[in-house]
N, C-alpha and C positions, 0 to 999 in steps of 0.2 A: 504494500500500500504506500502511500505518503505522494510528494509531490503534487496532489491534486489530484490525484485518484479518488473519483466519486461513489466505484461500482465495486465491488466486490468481484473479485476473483471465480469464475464458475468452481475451479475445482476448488478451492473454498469455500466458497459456498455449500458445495454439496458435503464436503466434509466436515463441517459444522453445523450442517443441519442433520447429519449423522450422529456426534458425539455428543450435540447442546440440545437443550431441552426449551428451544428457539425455532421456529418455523422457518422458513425461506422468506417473505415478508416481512416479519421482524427482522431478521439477521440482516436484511436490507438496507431497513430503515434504521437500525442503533452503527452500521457502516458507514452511512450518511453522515451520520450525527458526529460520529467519531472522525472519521477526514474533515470534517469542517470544523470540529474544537481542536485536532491534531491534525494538522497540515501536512506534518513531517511523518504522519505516521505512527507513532507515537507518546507516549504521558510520561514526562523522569517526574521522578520522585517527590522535586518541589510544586510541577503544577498538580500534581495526583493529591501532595497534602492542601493546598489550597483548596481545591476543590471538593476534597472532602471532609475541609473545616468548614467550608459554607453549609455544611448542614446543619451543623452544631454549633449553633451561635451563641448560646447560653455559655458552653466550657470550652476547653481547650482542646481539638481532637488535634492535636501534632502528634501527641507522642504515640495513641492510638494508630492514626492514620500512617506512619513508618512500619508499624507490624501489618495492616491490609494490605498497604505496596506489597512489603516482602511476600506473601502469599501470591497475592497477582502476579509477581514479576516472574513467572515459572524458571525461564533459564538464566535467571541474574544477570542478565547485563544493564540493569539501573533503569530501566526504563520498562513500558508495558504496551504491547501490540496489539492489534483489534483483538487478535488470537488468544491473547493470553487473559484481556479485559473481558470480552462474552463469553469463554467460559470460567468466568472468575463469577459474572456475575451471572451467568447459568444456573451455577452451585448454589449460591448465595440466595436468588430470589426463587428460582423452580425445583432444587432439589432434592434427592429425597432423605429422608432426618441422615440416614447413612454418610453419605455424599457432605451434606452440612457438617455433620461432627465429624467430618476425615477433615474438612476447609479448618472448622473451630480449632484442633488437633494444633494444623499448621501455625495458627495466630500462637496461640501459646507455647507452641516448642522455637521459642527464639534465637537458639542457638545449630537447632537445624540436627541434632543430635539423633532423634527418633524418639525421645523421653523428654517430659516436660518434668521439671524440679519444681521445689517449693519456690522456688525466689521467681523461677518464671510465671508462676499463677499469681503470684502478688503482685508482678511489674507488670501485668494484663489487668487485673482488674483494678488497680489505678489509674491505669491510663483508661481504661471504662468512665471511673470515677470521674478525674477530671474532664472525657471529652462531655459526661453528660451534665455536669455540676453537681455531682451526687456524692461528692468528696464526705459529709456527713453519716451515710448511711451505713447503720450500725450491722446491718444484713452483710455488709462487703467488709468488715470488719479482717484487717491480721487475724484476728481468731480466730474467726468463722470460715474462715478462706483457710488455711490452717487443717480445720475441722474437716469439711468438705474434701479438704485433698486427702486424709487421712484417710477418709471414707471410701475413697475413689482408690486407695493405694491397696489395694486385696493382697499380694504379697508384701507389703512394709518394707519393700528397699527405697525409699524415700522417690523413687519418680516414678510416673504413670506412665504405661506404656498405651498407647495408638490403645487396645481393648480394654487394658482396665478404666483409659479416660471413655471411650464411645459406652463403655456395659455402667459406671459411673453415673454418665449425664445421660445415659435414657431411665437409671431409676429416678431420676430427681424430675419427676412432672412439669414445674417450671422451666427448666432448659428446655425440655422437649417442645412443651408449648411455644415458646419463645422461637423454636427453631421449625416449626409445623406454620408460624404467621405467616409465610408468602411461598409455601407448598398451595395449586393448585387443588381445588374442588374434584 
């Protein structure tokens, strides 16, 4: 893409309406959108957190929106491609709790390890905290957060692996729910 390329690629097309949970019409139209917010082709890192602090006007999503880059940005070269933005937000808005908590997975393991630690669940849900102003809320609590990982930790080697986080956040109703909000009818 990039340069002024309006139209999506056929075999692109067809190969993302294969893997994304995106029709041929939409993947049309979010192409459009995207060659004309990225000209070049692409979103690095500073305009992706800009863009995705204007959602969250109340807090601060910088430090948040640095852990979504890195999930988006599939093959790390700093920036993120039509390819790597629709199915980022394929996962995100259409799919299914599975697919969401392998994406959630990814935000909290910030070191890229395969295992999320205690220190990585706490730098995630501060930066939660502050993007939504909820810095107060005693539910997000060091201890409760603490708690929750403890619970989530079924062997007690102090990090969660990919199943004990997914078997974890589908006993907890709340998460599921939270993650079933923009799952399809």
């Amino acid at each position: 893409m990039g340069r002024g390329a309006s139209k999506i690629p056929p075999c692109e097309l067809k190969e993302l309406v294969e893997t994304t949970h995106f029709d041929e019409k939409e993947l049309k139209k979010w192409y459009k959108g995207f060659a004309k917010d990225c000209p070049e082709g692409r979103l690095d890192k500073q305009q992706f957190i800009e863009l995705y602090g204007s959602f969250y006007e109340t807090g601060n999503a910088r430090n948040f929106a640095e852990h979504v880059f890195r999930t988006f940005d599939a093959n790390n070269d700093a920036t993120i491609d039509f390819r790597e933005f629709i199915c980022s937000l394929s996962v995100t808005t259409r799919g299914s709790i599975e697919e969401k908590l392998e994406w959630a997975f990814n935000i909290y393991d910030i070191d890229g390890n395969g295992y999320i630690s205690q220190s990585e669940m706490i730098s995630i849900v501060k930066a939660v905290q502050r993007m939504v102003g909820a810095i107060q809320d005693n539910r997000l609590s060091k201890t409760n957060v603490l708690k929750i990982f403890d619970k989530m930790d079924k062997n007690q080697d102090g990090l969660l692996s990919i199943q004990e986080f997914i078997s974890g956040a589908r006993e907890d109703e709340t998460f599921v729910h939270m993650l079933q909000a923009y799952t399809p009818k």
